[in-house]
N, C-alpha and C positions, 0 to 999 in steps of 0.2 A: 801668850807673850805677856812678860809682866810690864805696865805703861811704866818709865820712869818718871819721876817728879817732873817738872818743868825749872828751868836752873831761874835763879832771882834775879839773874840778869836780864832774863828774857822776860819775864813777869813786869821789871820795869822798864825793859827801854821801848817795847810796845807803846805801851799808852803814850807814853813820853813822845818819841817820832811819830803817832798820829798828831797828837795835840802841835806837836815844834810843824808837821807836815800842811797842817789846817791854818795857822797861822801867817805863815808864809804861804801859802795859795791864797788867802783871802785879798791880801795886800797885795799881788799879782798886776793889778791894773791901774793904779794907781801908782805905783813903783813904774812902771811904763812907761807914761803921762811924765812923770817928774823927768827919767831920765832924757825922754825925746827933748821937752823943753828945756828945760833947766842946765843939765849938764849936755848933750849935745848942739842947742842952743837954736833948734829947729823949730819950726813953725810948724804944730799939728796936723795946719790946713791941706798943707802941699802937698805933692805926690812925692818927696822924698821922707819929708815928717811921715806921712800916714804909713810907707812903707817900714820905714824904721821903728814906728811905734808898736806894726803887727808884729813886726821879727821880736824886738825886744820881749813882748810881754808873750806869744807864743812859746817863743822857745823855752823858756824853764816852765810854764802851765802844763805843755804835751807831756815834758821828758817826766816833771813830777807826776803827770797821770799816769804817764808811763810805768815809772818806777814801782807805784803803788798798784797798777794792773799786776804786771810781771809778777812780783811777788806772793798777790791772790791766787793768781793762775797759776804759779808753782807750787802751792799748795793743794790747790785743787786737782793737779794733775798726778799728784801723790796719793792718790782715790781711782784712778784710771790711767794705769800703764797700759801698753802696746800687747802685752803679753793678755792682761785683763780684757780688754776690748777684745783680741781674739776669740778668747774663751767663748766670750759672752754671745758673739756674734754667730762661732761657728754652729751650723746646724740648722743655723733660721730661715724658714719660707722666705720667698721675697714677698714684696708688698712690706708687710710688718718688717722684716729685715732691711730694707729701705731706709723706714722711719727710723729705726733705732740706730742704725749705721751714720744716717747723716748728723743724728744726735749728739750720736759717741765723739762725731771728729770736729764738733766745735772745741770739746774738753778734754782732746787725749794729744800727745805731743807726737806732732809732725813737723817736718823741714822738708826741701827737696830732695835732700840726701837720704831722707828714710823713705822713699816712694818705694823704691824694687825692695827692701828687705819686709815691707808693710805686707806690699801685694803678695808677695811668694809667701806668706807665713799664712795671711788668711786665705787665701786658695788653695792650699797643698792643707787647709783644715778643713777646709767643706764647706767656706763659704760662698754663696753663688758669687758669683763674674762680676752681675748688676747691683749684687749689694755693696761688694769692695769697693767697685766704682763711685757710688753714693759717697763713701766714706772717701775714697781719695779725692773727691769734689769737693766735699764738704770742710773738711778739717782745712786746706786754705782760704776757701774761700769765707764762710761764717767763721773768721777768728775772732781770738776773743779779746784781744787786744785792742781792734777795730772796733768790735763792739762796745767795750766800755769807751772807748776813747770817741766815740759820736754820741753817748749818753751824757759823757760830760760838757761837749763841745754844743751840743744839739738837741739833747733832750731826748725823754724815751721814746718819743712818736718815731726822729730819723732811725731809733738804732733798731725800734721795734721792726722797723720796716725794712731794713737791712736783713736782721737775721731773719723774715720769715719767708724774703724773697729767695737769701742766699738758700735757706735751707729746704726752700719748694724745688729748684732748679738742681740741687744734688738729690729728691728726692727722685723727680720726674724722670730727669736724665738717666740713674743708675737706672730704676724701672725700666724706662725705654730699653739703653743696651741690654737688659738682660731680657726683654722679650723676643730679640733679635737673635739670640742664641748665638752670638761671638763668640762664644770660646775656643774655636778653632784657629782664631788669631791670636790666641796667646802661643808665648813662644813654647815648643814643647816642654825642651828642659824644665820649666816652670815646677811642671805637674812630676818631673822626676826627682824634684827636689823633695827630702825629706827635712822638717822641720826638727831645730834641737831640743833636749825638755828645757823649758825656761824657769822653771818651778822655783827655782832659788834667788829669781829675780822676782817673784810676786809674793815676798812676803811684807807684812803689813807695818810700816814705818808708824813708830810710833808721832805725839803730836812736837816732840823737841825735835826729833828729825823731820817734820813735814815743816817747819819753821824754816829750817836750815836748807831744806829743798829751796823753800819760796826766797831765801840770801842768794842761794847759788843762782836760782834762776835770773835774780838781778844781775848780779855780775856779769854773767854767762851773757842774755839777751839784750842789757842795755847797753853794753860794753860795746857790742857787735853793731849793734843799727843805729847809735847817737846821732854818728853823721851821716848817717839817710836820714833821719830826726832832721836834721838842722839844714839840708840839703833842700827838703821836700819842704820846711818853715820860708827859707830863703825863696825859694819858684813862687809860694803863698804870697810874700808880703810881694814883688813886684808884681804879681796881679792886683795885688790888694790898691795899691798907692798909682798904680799906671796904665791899668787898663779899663779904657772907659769902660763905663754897664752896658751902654749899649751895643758896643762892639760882641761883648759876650754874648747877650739876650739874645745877638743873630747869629754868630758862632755855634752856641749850645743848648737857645731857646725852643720853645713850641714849634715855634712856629715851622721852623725847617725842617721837614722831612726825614733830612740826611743826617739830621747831628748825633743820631744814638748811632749807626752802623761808622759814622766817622770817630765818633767817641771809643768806640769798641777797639777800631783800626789802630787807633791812636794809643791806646793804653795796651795791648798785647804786649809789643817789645818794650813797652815802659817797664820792666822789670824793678818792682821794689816791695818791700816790704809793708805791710797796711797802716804801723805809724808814720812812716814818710809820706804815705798819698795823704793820708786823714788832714792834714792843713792846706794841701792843692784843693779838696775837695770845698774845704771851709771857704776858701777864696773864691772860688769858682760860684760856689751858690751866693755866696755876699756879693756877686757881680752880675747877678742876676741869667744865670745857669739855671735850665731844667732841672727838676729833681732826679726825674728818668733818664734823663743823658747823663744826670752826675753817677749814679748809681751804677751804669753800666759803664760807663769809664773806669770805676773804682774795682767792681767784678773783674773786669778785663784785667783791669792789672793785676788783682790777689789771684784769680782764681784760674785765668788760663796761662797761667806761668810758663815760658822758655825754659827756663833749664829743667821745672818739673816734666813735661813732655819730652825732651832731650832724654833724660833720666830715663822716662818710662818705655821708652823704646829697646831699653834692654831687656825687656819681658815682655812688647806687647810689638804686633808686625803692624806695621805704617796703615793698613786696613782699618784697622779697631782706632788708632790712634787717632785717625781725621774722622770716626765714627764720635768718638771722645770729644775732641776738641769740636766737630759740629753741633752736636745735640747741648754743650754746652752754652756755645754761643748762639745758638737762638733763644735757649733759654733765658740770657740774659737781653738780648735783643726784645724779647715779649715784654718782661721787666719793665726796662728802660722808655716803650712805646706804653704800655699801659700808665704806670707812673705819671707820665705826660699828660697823659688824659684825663686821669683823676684828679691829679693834684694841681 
């Protein structure tokens, strides 16, 4: 394939919208500050100023980390299509096919819409049960959105510690089920299914098209979650501005027993997407929230998802599936309890 030029529009409006991007994020908190006092004419101190002040200056901080995630990540994921991970995967031992499975699904694009076409493409290739599993654990839960968006919020120790937990408990889990030799609860049809040639969807974009990927991806994904965005900012700042520390510290601190297996209960049906929790989560540890109980609240929400389980039950019999969702949730439940102890 011959690479075409890069057009000179792209050459400058790059630098141009980092520089215009850097500018306007730096200013972020101080822009804040002015609008709660000054034009809203709010007193910092109180619990409606300090609420008002986190929404203010969260809300366009996330959505521009947002922005500039998405767009990374669309490009990135123009290196690793659905077709490409299969490849790569089909044929590998488990153990090794584990690791590289749960690897693949921080960086290849998933929703819970593509759960049964993911599964039936790499099973009907030859990838074991326990590895796919890995890989449908993993690619919700270690996103990468999540990730950067706690590296900017938090720093790389939280985010580091995110994906190495996220990506132990897709590694452990798929392992487990696939030592269990489940495959007799997948639905038959499954394995009768033959896979299409994709080949003409794995050819290699060049760098003006994997740009125009990471455009589309903005549109596409920030278009769609702003207001989970700004939903999940709004729940943030009234913890932020109204819920004493201490109420929380004994809500979702050390000390109680219960707050990681209540945190888990509590975030299942919370159904949303990992920018919307990421300013709960911020709230929640600024009010003096375990690390481990934040952590597994946040899991619970990205990673044992409703409508993904919903979904997965068209190719996998209710057996496998509470095999799934259990070996999950203890994993994050171990997480959540060690966390605790460490930190």
């Amino acid at each position: 394939m011959v690479e075409r030029p890069w057009p000179r529009r792209t050459l400058l409006a790059l630098p141009i919208f980092a520089l215009l991007w850097w500018v306007v994020y730096s200013q972020l908190e101080r822009a804040a500050a002015w609008i709660t006092a000054s034009l809203f004419q709010l007193d910092r101190g109180t619990h409606l100023g300090s609420a008002v002040e986190f929404f203010v200056f969260e809300a366009p901080k996330v959505l521009m980390l947002l922005t500039l995630v998405v767009f990374c990540v669309g490009i990135v994921r123009s290196f690793f299509t659905p077709q490409r991970t299969r490849t790569i995967l089909a044929g590998k031992r488990e153990s090794a096919g584990n690791v590289l499975a749960a690897l693949l699904g921080v960086v290849t694009p998933f929703c819970s819409c593509s759960a049964v076409p993911l599964f039936i493409g790499f099973v009907t290739t030859g990838v074991p049960l326990g590895v796919t599993l890995s890989f449908l654990i993993s690619a919700p839960m270690v996103n990468e959105v999540a990730l950067v968006l706690l590296f900017g919020l938090f720093g790389w120790r939280i985010a580091a510690i995110y994906a190495g937990t996220g990506l132990l408990i897709a590694i452990v889990a798929g392992w487990t089920i696939g030592r269990l030799k489940l495959e007799r609860f997948v639905e038959p049809w499954v394995y009768e299914t033959h896979p299409g040639d994709n080949a003409d969807q794995d050819q290699t974009p060049t760098w003006p098209e994997r740009v125009r990927l990471g455009r589309e991806a903005v549109h596409d994904i920030v278009a769609k979650v702003w207001p989970y965005v700004l939903a999940g900012i709004a729940v943030g700042a009234g913890i932020h501005g109204y819920v004493p520390e201490n109420f929380m510290a004994a809500i979702m601190g050390k000390g109680a027993w219960w707050s990681v297996p209540l945190a888990v209960l509590i975030g299942v049906p919370m159904y949303s997407n990992a920018a919307g929790i990421i300013p709960v989560v911020q709230a929640l540890l600024g009010k003096g929230a375990a690390l481990g109980t934040v952590l597994a609240f946040m899991m619970s929400v990205i990673g044992l998802s409703l409508p993904e389980t919903i979904i997965l039950r068209k190719v996998l019999r209710p057996q496998l599936i509470a095999v799934f969702v259990g070996v999950v949730t203890v994993g994050i439940l171990i997480v959540g309890y060690v966390f605790n102890l460490i930190m």
